[in-house]
C-alpha positions in Angstrom: -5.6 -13.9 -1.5 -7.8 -13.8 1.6 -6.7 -11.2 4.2 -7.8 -7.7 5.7 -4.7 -6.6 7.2 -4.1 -2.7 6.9 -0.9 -3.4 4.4 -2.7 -5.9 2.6 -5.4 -3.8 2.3 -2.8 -1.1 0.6 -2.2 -3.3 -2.6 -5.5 -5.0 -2.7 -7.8 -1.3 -3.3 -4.5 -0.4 -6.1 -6.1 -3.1 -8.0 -8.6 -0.9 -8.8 -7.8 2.6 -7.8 -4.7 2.4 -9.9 -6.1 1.5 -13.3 -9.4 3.7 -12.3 -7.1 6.8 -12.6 -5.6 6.0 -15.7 -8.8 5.1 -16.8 -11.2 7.4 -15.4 -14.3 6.9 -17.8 -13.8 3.0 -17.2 -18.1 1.9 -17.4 -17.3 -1.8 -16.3 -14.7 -4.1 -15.0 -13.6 -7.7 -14.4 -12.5 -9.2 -11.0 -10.9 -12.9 -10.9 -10.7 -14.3 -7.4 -12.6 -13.1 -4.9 -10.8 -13.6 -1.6 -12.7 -11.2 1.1 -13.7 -8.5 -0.9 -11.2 -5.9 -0.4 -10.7 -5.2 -4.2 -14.2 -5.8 -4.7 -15.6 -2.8 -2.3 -13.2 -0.2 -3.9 -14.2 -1.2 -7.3 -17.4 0.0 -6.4 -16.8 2.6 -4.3 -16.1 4.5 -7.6 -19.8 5.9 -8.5 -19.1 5.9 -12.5 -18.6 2.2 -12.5 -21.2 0.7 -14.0 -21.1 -2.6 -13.5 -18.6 -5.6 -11.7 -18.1 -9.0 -12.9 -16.5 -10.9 -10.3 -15.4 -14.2 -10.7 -13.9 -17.6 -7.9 -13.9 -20.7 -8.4 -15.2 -21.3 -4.8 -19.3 -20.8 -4.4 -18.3 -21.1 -0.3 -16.3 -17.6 -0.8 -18.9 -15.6 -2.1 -21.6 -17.1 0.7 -19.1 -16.1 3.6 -18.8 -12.4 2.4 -21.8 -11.2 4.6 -19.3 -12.4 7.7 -16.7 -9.5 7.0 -17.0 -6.0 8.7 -14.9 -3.6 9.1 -14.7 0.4 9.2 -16.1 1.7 6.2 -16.6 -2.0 4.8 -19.8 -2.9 3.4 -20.3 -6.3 1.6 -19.7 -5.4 -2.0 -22.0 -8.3 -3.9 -25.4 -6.4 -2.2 -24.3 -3.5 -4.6 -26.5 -4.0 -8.0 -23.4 -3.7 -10.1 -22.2 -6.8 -9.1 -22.9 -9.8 -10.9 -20.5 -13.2 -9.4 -19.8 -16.4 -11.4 -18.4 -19.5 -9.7 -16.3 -20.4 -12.8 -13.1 -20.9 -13.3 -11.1 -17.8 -14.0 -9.4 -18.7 -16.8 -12.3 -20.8 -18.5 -14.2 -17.4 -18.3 -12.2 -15.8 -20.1 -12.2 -18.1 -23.1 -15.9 -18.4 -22.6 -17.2 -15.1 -21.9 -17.6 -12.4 -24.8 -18.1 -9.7 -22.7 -14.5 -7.0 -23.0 -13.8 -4.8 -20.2 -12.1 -1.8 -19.3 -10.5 -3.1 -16.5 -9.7 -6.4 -15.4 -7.6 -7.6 -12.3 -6.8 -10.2 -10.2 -5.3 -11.4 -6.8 -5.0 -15.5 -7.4 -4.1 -17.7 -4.3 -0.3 -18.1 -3.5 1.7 -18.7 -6.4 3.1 -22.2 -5.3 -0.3 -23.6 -4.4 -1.3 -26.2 -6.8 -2.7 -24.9 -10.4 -2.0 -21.4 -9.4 0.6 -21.4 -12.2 -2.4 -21.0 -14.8 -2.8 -17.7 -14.0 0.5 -16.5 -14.7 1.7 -18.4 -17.8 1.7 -15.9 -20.9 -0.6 -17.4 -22.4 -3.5 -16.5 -19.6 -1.8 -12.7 -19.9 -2.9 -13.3 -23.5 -6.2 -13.8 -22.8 -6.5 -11.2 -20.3 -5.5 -9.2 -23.3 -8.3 -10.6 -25.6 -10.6 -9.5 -23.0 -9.6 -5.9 -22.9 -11.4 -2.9 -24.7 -9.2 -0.4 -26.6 -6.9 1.0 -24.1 -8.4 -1.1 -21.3 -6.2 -1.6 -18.4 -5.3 -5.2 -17.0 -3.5 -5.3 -12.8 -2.4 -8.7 -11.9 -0.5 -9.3 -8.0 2.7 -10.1 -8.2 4.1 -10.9 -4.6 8.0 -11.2 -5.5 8.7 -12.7 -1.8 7.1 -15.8 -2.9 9.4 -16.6 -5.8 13.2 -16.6 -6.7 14.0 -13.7 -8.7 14.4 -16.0 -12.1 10.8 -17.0 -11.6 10.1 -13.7 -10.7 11.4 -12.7 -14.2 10.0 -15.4 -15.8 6.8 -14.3 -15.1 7.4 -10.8 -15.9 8.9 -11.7 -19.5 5.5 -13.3 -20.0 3.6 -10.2 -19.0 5.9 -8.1 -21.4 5.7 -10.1 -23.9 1.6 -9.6 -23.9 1.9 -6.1 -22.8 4.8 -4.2 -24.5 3.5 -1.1 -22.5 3.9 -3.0 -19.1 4.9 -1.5 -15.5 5.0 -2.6 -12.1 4.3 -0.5 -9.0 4.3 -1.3 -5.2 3.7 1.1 -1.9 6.6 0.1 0.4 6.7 -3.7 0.4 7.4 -6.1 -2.0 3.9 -6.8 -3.1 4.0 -5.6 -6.7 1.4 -4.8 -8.9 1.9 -5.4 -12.9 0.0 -3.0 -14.7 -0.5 -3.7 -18.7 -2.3 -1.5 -21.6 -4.3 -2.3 -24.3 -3.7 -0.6 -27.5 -3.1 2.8 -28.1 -1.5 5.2 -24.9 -2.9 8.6 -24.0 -3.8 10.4 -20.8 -6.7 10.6 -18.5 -8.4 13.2 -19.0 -6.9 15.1 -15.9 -10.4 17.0 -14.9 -12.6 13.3 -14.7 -9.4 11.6 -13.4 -9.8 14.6 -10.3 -13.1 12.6 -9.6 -11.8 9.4 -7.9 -10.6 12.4 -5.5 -13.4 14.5 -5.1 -15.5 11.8 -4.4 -15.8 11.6 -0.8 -16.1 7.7 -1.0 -13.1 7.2 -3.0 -10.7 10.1 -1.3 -11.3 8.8 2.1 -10.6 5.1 1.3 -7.0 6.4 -0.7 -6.3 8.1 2.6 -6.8 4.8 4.7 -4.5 2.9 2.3 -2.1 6.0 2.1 -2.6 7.6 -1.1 -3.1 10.9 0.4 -2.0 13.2 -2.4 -2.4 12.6 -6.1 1.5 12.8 -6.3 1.4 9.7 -4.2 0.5 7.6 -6.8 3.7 8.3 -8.7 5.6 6.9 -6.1 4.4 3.5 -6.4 6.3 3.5 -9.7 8.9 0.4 -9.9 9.4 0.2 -13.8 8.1 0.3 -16.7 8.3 -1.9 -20.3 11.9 -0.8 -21.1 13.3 -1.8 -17.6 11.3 -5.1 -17.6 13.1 -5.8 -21.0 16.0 -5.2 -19.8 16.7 -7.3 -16.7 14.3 -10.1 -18.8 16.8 -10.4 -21.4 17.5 -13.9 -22.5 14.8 -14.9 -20.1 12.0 -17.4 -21.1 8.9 -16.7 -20.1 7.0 -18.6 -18.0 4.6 -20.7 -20.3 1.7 -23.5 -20.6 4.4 -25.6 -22.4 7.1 -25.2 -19.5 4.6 -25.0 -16.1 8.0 -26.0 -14.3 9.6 -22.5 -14.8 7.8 -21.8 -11.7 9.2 -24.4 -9.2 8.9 -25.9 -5.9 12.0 -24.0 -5.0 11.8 -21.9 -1.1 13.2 -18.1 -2.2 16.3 -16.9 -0.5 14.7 -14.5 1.3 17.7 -12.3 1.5 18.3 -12.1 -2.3 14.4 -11.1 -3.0 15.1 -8.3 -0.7 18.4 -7.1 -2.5 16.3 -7.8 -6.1 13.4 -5.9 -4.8 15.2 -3.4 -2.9 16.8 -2.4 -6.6 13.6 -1.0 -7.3 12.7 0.3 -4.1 15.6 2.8 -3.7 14.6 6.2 -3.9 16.8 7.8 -6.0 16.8 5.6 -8.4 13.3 4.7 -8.7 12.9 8.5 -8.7 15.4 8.9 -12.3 13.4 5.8 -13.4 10.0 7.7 -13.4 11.5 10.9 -14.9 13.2 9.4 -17.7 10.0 6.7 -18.6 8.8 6.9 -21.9 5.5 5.1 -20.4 5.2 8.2 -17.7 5.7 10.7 -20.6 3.0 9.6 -22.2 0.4 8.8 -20.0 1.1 10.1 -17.0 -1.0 13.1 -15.9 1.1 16.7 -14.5 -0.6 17.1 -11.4 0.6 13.7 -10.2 4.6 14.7 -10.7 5.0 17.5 -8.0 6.8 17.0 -4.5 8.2 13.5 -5.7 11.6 13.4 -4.3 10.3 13.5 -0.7 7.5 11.0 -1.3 9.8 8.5 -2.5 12.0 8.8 0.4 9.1 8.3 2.2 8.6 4.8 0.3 12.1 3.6 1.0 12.0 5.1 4.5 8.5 3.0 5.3 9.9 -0.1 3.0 13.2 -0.5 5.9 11.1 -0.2 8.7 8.9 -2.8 8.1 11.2 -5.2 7.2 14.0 -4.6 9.6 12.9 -1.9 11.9 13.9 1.4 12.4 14.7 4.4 15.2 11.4 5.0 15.4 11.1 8.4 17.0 13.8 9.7 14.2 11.3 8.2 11.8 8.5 9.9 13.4 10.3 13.4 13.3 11.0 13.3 9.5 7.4 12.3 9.2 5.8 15.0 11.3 8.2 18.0 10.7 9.0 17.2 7.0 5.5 16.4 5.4 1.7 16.8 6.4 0.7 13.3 5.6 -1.0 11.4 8.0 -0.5 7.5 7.0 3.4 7.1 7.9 3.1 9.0 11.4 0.5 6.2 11.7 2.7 3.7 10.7 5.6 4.7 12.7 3.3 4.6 16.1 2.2 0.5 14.8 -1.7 2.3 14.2 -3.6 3.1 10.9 -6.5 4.3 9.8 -8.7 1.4 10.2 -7.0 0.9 14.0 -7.7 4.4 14.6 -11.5 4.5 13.8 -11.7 1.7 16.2 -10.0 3.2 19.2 -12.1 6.3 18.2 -15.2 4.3 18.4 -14.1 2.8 22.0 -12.8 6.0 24.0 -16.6 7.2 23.0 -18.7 4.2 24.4 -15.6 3.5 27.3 -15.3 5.7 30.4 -11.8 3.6 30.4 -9.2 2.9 27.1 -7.1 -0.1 27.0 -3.5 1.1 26.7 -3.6 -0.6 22.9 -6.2 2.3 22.1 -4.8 4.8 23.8 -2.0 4.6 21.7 -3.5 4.7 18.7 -5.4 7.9 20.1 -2.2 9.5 20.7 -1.2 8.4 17.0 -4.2 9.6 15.8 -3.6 13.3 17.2 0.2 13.3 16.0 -1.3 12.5 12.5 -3.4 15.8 12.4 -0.7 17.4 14.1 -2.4 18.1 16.9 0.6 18.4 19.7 -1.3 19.7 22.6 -3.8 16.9 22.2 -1.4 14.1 21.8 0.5 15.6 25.0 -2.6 15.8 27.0 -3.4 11.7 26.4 0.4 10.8 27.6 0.1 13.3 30.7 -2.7 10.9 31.4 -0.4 8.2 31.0 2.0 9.7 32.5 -0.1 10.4 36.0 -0.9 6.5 36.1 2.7 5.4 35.6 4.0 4.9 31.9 2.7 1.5 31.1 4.9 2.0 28.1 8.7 3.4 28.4 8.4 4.9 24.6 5.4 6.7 25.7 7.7 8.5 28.1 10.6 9.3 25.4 7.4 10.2 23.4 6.2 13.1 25.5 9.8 13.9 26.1 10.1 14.8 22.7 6.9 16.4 22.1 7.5 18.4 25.2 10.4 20.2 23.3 9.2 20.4 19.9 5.7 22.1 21.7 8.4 24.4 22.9 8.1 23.7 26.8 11.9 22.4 27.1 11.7 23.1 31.1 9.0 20.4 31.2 11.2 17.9 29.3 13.9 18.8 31.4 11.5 17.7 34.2 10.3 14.5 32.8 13.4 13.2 32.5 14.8 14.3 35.7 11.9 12.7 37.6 11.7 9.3 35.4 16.0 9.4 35.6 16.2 6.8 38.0 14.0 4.1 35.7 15.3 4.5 32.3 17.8 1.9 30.9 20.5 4.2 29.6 21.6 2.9 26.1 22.2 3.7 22.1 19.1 5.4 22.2 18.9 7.7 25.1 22.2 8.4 24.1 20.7 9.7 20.8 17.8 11.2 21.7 19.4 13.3 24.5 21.8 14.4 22.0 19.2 15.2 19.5 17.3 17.5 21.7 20.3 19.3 23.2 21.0 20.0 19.6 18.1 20.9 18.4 16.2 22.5 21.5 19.3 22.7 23.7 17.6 20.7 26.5 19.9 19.6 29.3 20.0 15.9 30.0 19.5 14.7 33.4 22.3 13.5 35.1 
């Protein structure tokens, strides 16, 4: 897929950073499909990598990849690691001799014409061939684009290759199915500490939200035993029978429900604890503080696709945990947006509202209350351009413990604000909480 959107930049860099923990002494890796480079540029961001094959079937990809920018992007085919083919993915696989301890790719849309050649079982078979000894092969799996038979299908397939299969997502349903070569065992947990203590590495985890190593646990989905289970007396999608994945539109609603199975906290939570795949390979410092950070998941995973209270998401975020990606989130800014804004308010004397709010986000994500309240004074001073900036600094007011000043805010702005479900809340949150006394 071609796209440099924040979220699909989340699952694009787990293409690599996933497998690159569980295989920390990985020397080279394979890449099928180009698309704009995303996975490409955190392949090598990891300094041990030795050296990237990266394969498209489309020469005019790999000449437009000097036309992408981005903060912190550099074009990743000028790095001397990086050898491209214009081949077809799956005739280089059959050609090539070359095995790899990684290999990954993000084809085009499922339903787009030949697409289905890179997901019958018998391409996962030759992803297989191509592994080293406990190589580690990552392959998209966007579950939104298919009805949950086909869905299944495609996972029997996968299984079937891989018996040591998983799938893991951040909060949406872009999955990710992970499969092993060979013989389990785990990282070794001092060189898989690297891909953090590199600054490259740890700063481009942060922008995609891995924050913590703990993080990466709560991707988890399943593993092979849950795959075989819900695959049961499911064929797999196959060269033979192309037509397993059809021309069918998914019911949106019943991917949600199918995907949501796997997305609810508690569950997915027992899932991880009780896998025989985590057991094995899954290193200690990565299973602390998971509860929460699942939550978190589900929490992010409902907000995006139906929206949320926002400010009540914002609270949990900012009083519960220290991360910086969901408070982000919440406030519709990320890291990339941030850097951007940052850039701006530097070379601008004056900030388009759009930056100023990811300023404010960007102070509330280092937790920096006095900072974040001195931008919406500004605001504030030139007329609220935005009511939530208002209910924002409202509730900063009190939790910066200057209640008489939210008392005052809301008094003044009394007159303008639309009184409904969620004044009604908020007041009644901060009475409880701070008791501050609602304006009449």
């Amino acid at each position: 897929m071609s796209g440099t959107l924040p979220r699909s930049q989340r699952y694009m860099r787990l293409f690599a950073y996933l497998p690159l923990a569980l295989r920390p002494e990985a020397e080279n890796a394979l890449l099928i499909c180009y698309g704009m480079g995303v996975t490409a540029d955190a392949f090598t961001r990891e300094t041990h990598l030795k050296h990237l094959d990266v394969v498209d079937i489309s020469k005019e990809v790999f000449d437009l990849a000097s036309s992408y920018s981005g903060p912190g992007y550099s074009n990743p085919l000028r790095d001397p690691r990086v050898t491209t083919f214009v081949q077809d993915g799956r005739f280089f696989l059959q050609a090539s001799p070359e095995n790899y301890d990684i290999i990954t790719g993000e084809p085009p849309p499922l339903k787009v014409a030949g697409t289905v050649n890179l997901y019958t079982q018998q391409f996962f078979s030759l992803l297989n061939d191509r592994l080293k000894d406990g190589g580690i092969a990552t392959f998209w799996l966007p579950i939104y684009q298919l009805t949950t038979d086909e869905t299944k299908a495609i996972l029997r397939g996968f299984h079937n290759i891989f018996p040591n299969a998983s799938v893991w997502a951040t909060c949406d349903l872009e999955w990710i199915m992970t499969g092993m070569n060979g013989p389990l065992h785990k990282p070794n947990e001092e060189a898989a500490r690297a891909l953090r203590s590199d600054v490259g590495t740890r700063l481009d985890l942060g922008r995609i939200g891995i924050e913590v190593p703990a993080q990466m646990s709560a991707l988890f989905l399943m593993d092979g035993e849950e795959i075989d289970r819900i695959t049961q007396g499911v064929e797999p999608l196959s060269d033979l029978y192309p037509k397993r994945l059809t021309d069918v539109h998914p019911d949106l609603n019943a991917v949600h429900h199918f995907g949501y199975t796997y997305l609810e906290r508690s569950a997915a939570f027992h899932r991880f604890l009780s896998s025989s795949l985590i057991k094995e390979i899954w290193p200690n410092e990565w299973k602390k503080s998971l509860e929460l950070l699942f939550f978190v998941r589900e929490t992010r995973y409902f907000s995006e696709i139906s929206g949320s209270n926002w400010l009540a998401e914002l609270d949990l975020y900012l009083r519960h945990t220290q991360l910086r990606t969901p408070v982000l989130a919440v406030q519709n800014s990320d890291e990339f947006r941030l850097a951007l804004a940052q850039k701006l308010a530097t070379n601008s004397p004056s900030l388009p509202v759009a930056a100023l709010q990811d300023l404010v986000a960007g102070a509330l994500a280092r937790r920096d209350l006095p900072g974040a309240i001195q931008l919406l004074e500004g605001e504030r001073d030139r007329a609220f351009a935005n009511i939530n900036n208002f209910f924002l600094l409202t509730y900063l007011y009190c939790l910066n413990g200057k209640v008489e000043k939210a008392e005052a805010l809301a008094a003044a702005e009394n007159g303008s604000i639309q009184k409904d479900w969620f004044v009604d809340w908020l007041w009644g949150e901060l009475q409880a909480e701070f008791g501050f006394r609602p304006p009449r």
